[in-house]
C-alpha positions as a printed NumPy array, in Angstrom:
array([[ 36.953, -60.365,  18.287],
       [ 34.312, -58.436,  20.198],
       [ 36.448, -55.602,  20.642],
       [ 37.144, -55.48 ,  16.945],
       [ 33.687, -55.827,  16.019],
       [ 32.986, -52.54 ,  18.427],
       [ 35.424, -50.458,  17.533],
       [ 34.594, -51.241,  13.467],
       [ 31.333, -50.117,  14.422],
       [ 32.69 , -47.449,  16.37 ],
       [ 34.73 , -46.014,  13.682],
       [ 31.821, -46.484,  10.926],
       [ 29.019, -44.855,  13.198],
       [ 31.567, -41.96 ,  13.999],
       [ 31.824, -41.516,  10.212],
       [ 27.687, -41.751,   9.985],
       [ 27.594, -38.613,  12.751],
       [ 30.188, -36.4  ,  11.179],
       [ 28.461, -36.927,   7.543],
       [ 25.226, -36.441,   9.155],
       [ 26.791, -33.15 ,  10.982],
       [ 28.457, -32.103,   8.054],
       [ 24.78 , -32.453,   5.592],
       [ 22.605, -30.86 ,   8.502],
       [ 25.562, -27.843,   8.056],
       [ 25.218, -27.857,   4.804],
       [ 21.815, -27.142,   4.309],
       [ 21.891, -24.873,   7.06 ],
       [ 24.363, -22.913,   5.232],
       [ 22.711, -20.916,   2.089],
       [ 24.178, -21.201,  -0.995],
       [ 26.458, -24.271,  -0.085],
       [ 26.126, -26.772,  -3.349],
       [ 24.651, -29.706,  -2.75 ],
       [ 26.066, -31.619,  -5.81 ],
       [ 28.373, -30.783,  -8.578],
       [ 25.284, -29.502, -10.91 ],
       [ 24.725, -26.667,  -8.573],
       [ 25.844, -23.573,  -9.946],
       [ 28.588, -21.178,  -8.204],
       [ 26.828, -18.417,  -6.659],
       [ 28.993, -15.068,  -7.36 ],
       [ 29.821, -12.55 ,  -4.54 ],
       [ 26.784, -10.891,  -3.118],
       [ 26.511,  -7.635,  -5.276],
       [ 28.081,  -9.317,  -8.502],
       [ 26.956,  -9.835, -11.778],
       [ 26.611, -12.301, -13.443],
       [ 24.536, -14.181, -10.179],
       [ 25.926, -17.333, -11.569],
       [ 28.319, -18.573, -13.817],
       [ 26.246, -20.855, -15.588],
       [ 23.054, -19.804, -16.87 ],
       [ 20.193, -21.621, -14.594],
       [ 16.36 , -21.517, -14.969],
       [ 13.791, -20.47 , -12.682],
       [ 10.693, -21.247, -12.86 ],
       [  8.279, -18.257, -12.264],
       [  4.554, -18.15 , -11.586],
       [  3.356, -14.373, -12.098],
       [  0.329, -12.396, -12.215],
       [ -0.373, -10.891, -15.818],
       [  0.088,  -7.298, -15.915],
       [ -2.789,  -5.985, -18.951],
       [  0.247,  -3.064, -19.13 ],
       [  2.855,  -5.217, -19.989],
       [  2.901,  -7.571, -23.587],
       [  4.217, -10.537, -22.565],
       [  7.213, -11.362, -20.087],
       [  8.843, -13.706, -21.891],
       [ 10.007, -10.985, -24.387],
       [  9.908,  -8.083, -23.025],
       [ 12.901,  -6.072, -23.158],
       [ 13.695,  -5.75 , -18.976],
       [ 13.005,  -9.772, -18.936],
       [ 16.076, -10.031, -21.579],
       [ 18.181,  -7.355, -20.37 ],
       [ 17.91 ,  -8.883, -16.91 ],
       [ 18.598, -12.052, -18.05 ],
       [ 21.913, -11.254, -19.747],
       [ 23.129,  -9.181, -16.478],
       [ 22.349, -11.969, -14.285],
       [ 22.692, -15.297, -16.289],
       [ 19.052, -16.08 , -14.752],
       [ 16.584, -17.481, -17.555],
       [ 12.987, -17.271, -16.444],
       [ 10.637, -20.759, -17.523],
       [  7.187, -17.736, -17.156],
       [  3.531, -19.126, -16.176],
       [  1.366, -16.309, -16.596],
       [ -2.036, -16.511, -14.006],
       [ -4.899, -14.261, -15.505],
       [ -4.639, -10.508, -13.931],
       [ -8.239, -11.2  , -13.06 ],
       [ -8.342, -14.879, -11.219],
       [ -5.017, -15.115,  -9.772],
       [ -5.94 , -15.995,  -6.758],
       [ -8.025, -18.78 ,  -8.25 ],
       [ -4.88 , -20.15 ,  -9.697],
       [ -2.705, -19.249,  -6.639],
       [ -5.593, -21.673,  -4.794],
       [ -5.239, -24.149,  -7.441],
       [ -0.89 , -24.676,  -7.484],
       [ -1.125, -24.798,  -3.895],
       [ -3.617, -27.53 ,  -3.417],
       [ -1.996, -29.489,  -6.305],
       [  1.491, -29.458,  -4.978],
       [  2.882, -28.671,  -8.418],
       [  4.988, -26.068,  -7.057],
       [  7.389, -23.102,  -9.424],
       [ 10.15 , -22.02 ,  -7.961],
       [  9.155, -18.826,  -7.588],
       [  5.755, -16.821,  -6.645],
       [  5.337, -13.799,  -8.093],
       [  3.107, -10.46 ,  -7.836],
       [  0.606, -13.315,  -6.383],
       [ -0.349, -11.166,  -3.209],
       [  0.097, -14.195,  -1.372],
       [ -1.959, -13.084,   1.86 ],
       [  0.055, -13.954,   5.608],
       [ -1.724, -16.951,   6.622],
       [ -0.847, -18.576,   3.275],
       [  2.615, -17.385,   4.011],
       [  2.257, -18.762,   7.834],
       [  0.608, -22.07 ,   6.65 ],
       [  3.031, -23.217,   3.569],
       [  5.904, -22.196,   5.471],
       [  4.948, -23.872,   8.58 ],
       [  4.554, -27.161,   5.919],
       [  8.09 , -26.282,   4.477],
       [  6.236, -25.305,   1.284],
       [  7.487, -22.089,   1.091],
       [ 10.986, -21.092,   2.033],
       [ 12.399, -18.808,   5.128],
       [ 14.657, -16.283,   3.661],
       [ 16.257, -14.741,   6.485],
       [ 19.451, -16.692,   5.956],
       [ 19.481, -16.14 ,   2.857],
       [ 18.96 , -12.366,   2.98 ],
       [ 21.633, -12.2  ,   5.415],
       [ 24.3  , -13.667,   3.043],
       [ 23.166, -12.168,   0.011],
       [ 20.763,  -9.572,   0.503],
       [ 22.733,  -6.334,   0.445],
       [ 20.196,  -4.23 ,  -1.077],
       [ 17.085,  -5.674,   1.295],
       [ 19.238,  -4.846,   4.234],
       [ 19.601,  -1.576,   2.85 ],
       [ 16.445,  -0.903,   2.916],
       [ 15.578,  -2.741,   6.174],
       [ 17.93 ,   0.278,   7.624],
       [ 16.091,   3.102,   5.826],
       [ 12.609,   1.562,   6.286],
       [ 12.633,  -0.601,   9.372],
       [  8.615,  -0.92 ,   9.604],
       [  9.454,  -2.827,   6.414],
       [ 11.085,  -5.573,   8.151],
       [  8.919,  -5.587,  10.823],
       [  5.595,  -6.051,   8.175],
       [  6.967,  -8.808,   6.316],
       [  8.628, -11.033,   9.31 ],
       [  6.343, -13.707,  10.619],
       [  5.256, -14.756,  14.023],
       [  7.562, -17.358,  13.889],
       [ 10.703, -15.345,  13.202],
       [ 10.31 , -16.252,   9.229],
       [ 10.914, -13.776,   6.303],
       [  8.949, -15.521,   3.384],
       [  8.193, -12.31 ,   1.377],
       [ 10.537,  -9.828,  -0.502],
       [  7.855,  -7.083,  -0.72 ],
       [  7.54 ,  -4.454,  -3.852],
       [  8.175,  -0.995,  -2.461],
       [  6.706,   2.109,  -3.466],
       [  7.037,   5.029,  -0.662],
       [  4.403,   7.723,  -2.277],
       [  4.603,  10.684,   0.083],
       [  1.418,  11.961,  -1.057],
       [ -0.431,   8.613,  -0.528],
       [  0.702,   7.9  ,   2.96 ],
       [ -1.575,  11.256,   4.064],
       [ -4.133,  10.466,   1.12 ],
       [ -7.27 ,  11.874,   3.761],
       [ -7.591,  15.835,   1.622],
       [-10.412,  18.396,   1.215],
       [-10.495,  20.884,  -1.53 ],
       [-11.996,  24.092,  -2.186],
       [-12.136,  26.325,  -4.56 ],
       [-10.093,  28.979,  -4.191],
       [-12.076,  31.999,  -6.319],
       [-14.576,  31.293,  -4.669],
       [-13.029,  31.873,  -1.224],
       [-11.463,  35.244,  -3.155],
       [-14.561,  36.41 ,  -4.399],
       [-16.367,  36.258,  -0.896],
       [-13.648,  37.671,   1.113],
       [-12.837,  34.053,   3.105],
       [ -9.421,  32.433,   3.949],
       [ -9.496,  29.077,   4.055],
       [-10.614,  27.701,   6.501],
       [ -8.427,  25.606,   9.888],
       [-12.004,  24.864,  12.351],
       [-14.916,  22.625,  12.192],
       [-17.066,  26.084,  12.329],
       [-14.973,  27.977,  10.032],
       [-15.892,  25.39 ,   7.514],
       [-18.954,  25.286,   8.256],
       [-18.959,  29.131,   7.476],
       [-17.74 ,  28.75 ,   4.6  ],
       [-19.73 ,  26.137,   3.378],
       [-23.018,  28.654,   4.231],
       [-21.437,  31.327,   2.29 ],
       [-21.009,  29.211,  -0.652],
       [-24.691,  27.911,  -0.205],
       [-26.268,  31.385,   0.018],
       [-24.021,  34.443,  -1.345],
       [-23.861,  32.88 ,  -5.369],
       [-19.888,  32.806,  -5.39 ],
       [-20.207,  31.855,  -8.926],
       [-21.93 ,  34.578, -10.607],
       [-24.33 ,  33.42 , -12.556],
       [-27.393,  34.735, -10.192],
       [-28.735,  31.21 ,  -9.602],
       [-28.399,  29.166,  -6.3  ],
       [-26.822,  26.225,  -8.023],
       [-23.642,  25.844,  -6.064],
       [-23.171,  22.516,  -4.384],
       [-20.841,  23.463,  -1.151],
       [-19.424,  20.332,  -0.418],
       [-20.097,  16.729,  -2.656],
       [-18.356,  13.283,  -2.205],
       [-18.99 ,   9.896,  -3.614],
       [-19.413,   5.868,  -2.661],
       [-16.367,   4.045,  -3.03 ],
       [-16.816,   0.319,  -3.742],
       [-16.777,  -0.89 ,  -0.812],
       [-19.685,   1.372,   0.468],
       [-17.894,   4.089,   2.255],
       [-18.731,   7.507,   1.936],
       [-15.457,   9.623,   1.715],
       [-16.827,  12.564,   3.349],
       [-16.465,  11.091,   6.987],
       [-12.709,  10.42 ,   6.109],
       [-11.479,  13.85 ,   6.425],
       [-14.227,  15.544,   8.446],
       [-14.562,  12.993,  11.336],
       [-10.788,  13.364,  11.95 ],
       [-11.126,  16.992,  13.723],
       [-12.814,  14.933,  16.634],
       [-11.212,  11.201,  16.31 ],
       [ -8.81 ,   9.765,  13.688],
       [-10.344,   7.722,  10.944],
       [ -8.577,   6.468,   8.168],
       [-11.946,   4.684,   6.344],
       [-10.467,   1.374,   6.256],
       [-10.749,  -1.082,   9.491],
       [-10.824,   2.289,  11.778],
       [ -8.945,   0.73 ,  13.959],
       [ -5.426,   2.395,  16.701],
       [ -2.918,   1.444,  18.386],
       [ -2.533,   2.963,  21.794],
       [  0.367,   1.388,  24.107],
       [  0.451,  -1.974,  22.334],
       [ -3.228,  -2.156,  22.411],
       [ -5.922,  -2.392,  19.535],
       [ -9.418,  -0.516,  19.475],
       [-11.989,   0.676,  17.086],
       [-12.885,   4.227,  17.087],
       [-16.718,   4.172,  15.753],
       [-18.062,   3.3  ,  18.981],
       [-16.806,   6.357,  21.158],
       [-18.021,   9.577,  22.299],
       [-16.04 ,  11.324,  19.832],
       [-17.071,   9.641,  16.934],
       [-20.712,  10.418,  18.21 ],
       [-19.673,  13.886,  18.286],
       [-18.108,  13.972,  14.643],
       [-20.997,  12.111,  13.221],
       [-23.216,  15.462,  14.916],
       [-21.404,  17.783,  13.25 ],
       [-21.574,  16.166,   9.908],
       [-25.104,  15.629,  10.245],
       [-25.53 ,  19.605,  10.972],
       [-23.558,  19.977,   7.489],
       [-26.462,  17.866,   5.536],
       [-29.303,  18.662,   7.537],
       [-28.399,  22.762,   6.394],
       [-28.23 ,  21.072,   2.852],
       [-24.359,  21.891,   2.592],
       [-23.443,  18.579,   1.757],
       [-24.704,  17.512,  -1.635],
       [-27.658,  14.465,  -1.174],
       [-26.295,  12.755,  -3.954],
       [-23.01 ,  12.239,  -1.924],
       [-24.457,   8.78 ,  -0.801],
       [-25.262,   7.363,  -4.036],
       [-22.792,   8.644,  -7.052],
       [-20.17 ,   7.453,  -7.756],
       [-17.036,   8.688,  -8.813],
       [-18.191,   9.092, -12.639],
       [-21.45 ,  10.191, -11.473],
       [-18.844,  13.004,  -9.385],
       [-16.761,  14.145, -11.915],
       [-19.795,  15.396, -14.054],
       [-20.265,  17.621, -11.34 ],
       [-16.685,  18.785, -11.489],
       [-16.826,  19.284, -15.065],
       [-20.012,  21.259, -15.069],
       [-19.485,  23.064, -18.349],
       [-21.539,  26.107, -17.772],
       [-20.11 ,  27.271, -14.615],
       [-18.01 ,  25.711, -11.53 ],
       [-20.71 ,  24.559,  -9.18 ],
       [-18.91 ,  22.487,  -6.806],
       [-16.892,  24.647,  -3.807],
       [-16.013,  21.769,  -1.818],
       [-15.228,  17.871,  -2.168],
       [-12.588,  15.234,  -0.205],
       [-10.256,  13.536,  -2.237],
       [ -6.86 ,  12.571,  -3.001],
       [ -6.399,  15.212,  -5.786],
       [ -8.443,  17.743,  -7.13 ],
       [ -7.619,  16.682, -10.693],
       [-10.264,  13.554,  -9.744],
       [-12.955,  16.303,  -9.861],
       [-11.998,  17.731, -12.98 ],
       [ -9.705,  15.561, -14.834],
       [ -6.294,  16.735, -15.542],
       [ -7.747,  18.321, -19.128],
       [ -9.734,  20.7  , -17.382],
       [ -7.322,  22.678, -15.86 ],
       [-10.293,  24.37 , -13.286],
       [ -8.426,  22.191, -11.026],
       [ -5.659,  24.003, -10.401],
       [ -7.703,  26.411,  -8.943],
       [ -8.822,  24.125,  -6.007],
       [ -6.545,  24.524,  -2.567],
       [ -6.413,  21.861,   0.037],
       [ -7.81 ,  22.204,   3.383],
       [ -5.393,  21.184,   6.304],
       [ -6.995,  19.163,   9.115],
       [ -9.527,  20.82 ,  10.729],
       [ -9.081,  21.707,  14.998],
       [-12.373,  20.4  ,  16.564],
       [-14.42 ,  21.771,  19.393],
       [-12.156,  19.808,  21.728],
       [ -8.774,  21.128,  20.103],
       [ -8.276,  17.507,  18.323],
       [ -6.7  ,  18.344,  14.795],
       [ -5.074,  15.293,  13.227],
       [ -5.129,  12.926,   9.688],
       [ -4.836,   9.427,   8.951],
       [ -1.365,   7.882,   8.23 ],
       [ -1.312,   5.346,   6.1  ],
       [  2.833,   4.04 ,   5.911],
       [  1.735,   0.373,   4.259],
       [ -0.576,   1.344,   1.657],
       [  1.498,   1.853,  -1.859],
       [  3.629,  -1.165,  -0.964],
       [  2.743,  -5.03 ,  -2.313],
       [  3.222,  -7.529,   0.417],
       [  3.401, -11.416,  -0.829],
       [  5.425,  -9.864,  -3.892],
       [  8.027, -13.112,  -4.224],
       [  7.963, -16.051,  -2.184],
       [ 10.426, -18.676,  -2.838],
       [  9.302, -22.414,  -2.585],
       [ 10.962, -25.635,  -1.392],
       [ 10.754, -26.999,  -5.196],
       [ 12.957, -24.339,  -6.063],
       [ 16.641, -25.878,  -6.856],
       [ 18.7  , -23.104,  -6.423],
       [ 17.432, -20.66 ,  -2.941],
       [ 20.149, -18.583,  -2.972],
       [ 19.809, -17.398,  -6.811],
       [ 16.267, -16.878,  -6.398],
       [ 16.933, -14.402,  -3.519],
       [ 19.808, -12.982,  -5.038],
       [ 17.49 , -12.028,  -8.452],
       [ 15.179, -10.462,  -6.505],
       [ 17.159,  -8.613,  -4.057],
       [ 19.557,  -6.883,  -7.098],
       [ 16.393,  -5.484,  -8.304],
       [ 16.178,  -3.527,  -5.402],
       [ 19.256,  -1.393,  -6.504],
       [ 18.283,   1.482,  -8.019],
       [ 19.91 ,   1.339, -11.554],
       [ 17.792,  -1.853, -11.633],
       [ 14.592,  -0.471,  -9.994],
       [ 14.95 ,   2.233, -12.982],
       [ 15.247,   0.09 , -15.58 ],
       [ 12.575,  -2.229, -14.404],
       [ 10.05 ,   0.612, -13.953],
       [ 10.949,   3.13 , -16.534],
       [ 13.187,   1.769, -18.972],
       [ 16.069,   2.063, -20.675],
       [ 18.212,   4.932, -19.332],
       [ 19.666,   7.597, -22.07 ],
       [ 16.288,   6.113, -24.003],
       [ 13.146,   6.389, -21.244],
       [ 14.931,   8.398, -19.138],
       [ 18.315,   9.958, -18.319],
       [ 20.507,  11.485, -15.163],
       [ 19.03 ,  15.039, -14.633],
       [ 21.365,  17.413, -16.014],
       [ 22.347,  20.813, -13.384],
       [ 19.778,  22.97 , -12.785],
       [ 17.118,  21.291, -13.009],
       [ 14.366,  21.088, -10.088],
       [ 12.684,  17.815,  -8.373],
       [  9.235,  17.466,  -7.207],
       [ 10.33 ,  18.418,  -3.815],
       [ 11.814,  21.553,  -4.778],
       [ 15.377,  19.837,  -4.537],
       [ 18.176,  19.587,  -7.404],
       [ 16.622,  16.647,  -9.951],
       [ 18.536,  13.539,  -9.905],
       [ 16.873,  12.304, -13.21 ],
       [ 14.144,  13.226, -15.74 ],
       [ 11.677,  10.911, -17.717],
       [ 12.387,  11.053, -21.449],
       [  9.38 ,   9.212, -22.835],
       [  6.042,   8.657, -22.264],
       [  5.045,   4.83 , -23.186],
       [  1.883,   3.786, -24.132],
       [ -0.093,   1.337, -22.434],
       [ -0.168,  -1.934, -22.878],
       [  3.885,  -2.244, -23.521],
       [  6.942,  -4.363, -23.927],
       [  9.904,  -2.345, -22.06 ],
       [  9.439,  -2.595, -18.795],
       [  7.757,  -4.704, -16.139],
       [  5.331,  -2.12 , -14.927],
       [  5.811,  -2.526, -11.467],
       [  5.492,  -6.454, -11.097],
       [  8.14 ,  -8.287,  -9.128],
       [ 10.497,  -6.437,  -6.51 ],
       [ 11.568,  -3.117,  -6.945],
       [ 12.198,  -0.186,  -4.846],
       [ 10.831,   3.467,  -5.112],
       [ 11.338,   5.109,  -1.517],
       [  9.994,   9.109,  -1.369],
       [ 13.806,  10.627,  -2.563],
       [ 13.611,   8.712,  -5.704],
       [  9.921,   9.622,  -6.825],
       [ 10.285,  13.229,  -5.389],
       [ 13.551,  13.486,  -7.312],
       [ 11.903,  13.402, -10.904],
       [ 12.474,  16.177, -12.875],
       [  9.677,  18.879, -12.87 ],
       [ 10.081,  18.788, -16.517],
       [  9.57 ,  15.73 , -17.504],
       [  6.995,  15.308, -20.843],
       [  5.659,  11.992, -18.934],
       [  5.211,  13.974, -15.844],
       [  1.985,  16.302, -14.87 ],
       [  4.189,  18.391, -12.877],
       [  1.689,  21.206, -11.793],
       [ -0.469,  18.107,  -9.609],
       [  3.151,  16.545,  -8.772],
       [  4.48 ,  19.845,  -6.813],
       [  0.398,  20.495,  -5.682],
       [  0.237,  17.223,  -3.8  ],
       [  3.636,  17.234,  -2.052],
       [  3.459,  20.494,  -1.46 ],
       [  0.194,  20.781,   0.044],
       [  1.034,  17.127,   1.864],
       [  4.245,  18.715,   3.46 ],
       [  3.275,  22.114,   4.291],
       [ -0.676,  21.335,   5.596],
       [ -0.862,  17.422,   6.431],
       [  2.407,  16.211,   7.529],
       [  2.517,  18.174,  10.495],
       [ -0.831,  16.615,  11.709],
       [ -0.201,  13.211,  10.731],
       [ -0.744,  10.246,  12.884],
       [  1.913,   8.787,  14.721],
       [  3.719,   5.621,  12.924],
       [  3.388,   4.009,  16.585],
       [ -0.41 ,   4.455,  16.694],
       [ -0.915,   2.613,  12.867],
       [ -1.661,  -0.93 ,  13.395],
       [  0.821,  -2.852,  11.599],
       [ -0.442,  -5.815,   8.836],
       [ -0.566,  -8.653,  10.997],
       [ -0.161, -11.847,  10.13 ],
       [ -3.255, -14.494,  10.822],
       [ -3.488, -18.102,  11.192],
       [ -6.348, -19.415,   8.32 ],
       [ -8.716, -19.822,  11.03 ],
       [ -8.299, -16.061,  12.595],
       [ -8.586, -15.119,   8.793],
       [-11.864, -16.792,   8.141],
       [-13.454, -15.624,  11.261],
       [-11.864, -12.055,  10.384],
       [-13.468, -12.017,   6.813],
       [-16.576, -12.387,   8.072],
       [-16.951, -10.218,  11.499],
       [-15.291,  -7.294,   9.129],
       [-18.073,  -7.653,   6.207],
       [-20.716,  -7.817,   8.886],
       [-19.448,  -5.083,  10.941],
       [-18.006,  -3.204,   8.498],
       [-20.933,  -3.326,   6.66 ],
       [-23.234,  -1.717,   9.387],
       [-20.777,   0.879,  10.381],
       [-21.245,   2.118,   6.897],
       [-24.758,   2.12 ,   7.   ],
       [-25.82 ,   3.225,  10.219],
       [-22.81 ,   6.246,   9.021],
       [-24.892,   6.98 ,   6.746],
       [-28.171,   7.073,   8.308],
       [-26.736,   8.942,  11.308],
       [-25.671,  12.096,   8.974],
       [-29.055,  12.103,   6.652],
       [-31.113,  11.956,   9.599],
       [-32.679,   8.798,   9.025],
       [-31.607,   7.856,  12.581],
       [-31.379,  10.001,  15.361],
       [-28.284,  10.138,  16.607],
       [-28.804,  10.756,  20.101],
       [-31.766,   8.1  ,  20.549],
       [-30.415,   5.757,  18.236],
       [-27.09 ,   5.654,  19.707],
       [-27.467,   3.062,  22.801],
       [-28.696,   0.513,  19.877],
       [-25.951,   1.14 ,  17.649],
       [-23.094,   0.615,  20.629],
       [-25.573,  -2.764,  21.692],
       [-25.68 ,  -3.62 ,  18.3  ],
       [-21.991,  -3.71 ,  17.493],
       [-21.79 ,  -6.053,  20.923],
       [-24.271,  -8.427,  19.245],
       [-22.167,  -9.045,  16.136],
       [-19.032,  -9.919,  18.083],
       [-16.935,  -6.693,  17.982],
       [-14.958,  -7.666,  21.258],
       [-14.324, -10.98 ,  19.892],
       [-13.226,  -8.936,  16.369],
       [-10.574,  -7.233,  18.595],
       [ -9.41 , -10.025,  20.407],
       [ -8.566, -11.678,  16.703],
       [ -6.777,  -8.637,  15.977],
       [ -5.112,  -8.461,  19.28 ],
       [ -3.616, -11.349,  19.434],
       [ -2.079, -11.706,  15.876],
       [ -0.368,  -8.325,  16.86 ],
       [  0.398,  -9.641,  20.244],
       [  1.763, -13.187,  18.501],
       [  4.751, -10.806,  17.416],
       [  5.173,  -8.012,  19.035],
       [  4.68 ,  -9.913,  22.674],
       [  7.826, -11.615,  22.042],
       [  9.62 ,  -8.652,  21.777]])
């Protein structure tokens, strides 16, 4: 009877493990059903995604350019290719995050996250919980066109994978070749003719130039009105002269200033050479060659000066494109010419790279109330294609725009591969204005048709023209640009405040170190001491080891 007993129990707990085994292999597997409701997920690269029509429920950021997602014409064009309905909740474009905050605390998940910007240590923490979804086995079984681009844009990969090994985000992509090398100067070009100058490739050519726009009245009008070089305040209280200049004696991209040398991260504002840079500029205002009002204006308050109506007064100024001097209107711009890098005293000639910028990290995030993974992931991966990408960021093709007939010329100088037929007014209800994944790598911006109605061509070929020829070649290496990292919430809330209170006084003492406020050479000790005091090495070591977190592993 014993025996009987056992081997009934035997038999039964034998069942138990192989139904177990078979579950746990189930929901290891994505896209397996787990009950006969579950729609059939087509082939990877099909349409429709699903033969039955299934909702998603979507939280999004508005968009003030778009009308309203529910009917806008992408939403129900999309819809009918993929048999995905969207259930839209539609945060305020202005306090997202507040409502972001607010769904996570409450645990009233969507399925989806949208265009939330959901930063890495949310990612890190609600994935940790289970809250929001790893996607790597999902991308692996469905996502042809993220794999795609993982090949063409591996940094890509790297940015959004997680110290853990975890792929939450599917990232919005937006390769601007113009952006990446954003750190310009530009100078007027009559001017330049009318003196007898080329333009200038030193630190003291500039500054030669800059004296003989000061003193030799290259605009005629026999008064010494001409402001050599002007910039502006940006929001966050940088001055955008220091960008481009400081860069002929250490790199500084204006953001965290921070490199990347042989796996290891370091600030640049407290070495020798940015001692030396901040000398030089210093010599620029203290010779009055940098406009006074540099540190105050703003960008308004600069474009006045551009727009000058009596005569050009301004020879000089750092910015992305000269047509944010003088608005596009005014076509004075085109007569501005950029400056390549400038070669130091000490033969350093370089520019800020900036590979992460035009992209949206924390784009979609899938969460664990979301019923059907692999459909989720499949949505957002097809709009990655580029018919899709098209249609979600321009519209309707043979209606917004069409396949560029022969003969016609891209941005980049190459045959057109398709031209922009209309020119939509803002706020509309055609596309999705660059909310929710898409891809836009360099080839497909740069292959727009030079002559496109919706496109200011003449700035177009200026910019990636001037970028290629002048600034690529003295770009910083993609292996020196610290990556975005991913921080635990505790790195980030020590992070947020070290970088306002360090940040903070870089800018200022910046500033006082090129007006001559402070003495550079006396002052300099305090500032290094200073810097000590509010916890720089302690700043690093954050930084350091969220890099080191994933790339240690390697």
């Amino acid at each position: 009877m014993r025996n009987i007993v056992g081997s009934l129990l035997s038999t039964v707990l034998c069942a138990t493990l192989l139904l177990t085994a078979c579950t746990a292999k189930e929901e290891a597997n994505p896209g397996t059903a787990s009950d006969d409701k579950t729609p059939v997920v087509t082939p990877a690269g099909t349409f429709p995604i699903v033969k039955d029509k299934v909702n998603v429920k979507v939280l999004v950021r508005g968009n003030g350019s778009v009308v309203d997602f529910t009917t806008n014409e992408f939403t129900k064009w999309y819809e009918d290719k993929t048999n995905v309905h969207v259930e839209w909740e539609v945060a305020p474009e202005k306090g997202f995050q507040d409502k972001l905050n607010l769904m996570l605390a409450s645990g009233d998940y969507p399925d989806v996250i949208m265009d939330m910007a959901v930063s890495p240590a949310q990612q890190m923490n609600y994935g940790k919980q289970g809250v929001f979804l790893p996607l790597n086995g999902y991308i692996e079984k469905y996502g042809i066109e993220t794999k795609k681009i993982w090949e063409k844009m591996p940094f890509i990969k790297e940015a959004v994978t997680a110290p853990d090994g975890n792929i939450y985000d599917m990232p919005h992509i937006n390769d601007c070749f113009h952006c990446t090398i954003s750190r310009k100067m530009w100078i007027y070009k009559p001017w330049l003719d009318k003196l007898g100058l080329q333009v200038p490739t030193t630190t003291e050519e500039f500054y030669q130039v800059l004296k003989a726009f000061k003193e030799k009245d290259p605009n005629g009008n026999g008064k010494q009105d001409e402001i050599p070089l002007v910039s502006a305040n940006n929001a966050s209280g940088k001055i955008q002269i220091d960008g481009f200049l400081m860069s002929a004696f250490i790199v500084d991209d204006m953001s965290e200033r921070m490199v990347l040398q042989n796996g290891k991260i370091d600030v640049v504002y407290n070495k020798p050479e940015w001692k030396e840079g901040l000398k030089y500029i210093h010599k620029l205002y203290e010779e009055k060659l940098i406009a006074p009002e540099t540190f105050t204006q703003d960008s308004n308050q600069l474009k006045k000066l551009g727009t000058n109506p009596d005569a050009v007064i301004v020879g000089a100024m750092p910015m992305l494109s000269p047509a944010g001097l003088t608005s596009l209107e005014l076509e004075r711009w085109k007569d501005y010419v950029a400056v390549p890098p400038l070669k130091g005293p000490q033969g350093v000639r370089t520019t800020a790279l900036f590979p992460y910028g035009g992209h949206k990290f924390g784009e979609f995030i899938v969460t664990k109330a979301a019923k059907y993974p692999e459909v989720a992931v499949r949505w957002a991966d097809a709009m990655y294609a580029y018919d899709i990408s098209m249609r979600s960021l321009v519209g309707v093709q043979d209606r917004d725009w069409e396949v560029a007939k022969p003969g016609l010329i891209g941005i980049d100088g190459n045959p057109a591969k398709w031209k922009q037929l209309t020119h939509l007014a803002f706020p509309q209800n055609v596309h999705w204005q660059q909310t929710g994944p898409s891809f836009r790598n360099s080839e497909m911006r740069l292959s727009q048709a030079r002559e496109d109605k919706a496109l200011d061509s003449d700035q177009e070929v200026l910019l990636y023209k001037e970028t290629k020829t002048k600034y690529e070649p003295y770009a910083q290496k993609l292996e020196n640009v610290v990556p975005p990292l991913f921080f635990s919430q505790e790195q980030s809330a020590e992070i947020a405040d070290l970088s306002k209170t360090i940040g903070d006084y870089i800018n200022q003492m910046t500033a006082r170190f090129i007006i001559g406020d402070m003495d550079i050479d006396k002052g300099w000790d305090n500032y290094i001491k200073t810097l000590e005091n509010m916890n720089l090495k302690k700043y690093l070591q954050i930084y350091q080891d969220a890099y080191d977190s994933k790339h240690k592993k390697k």
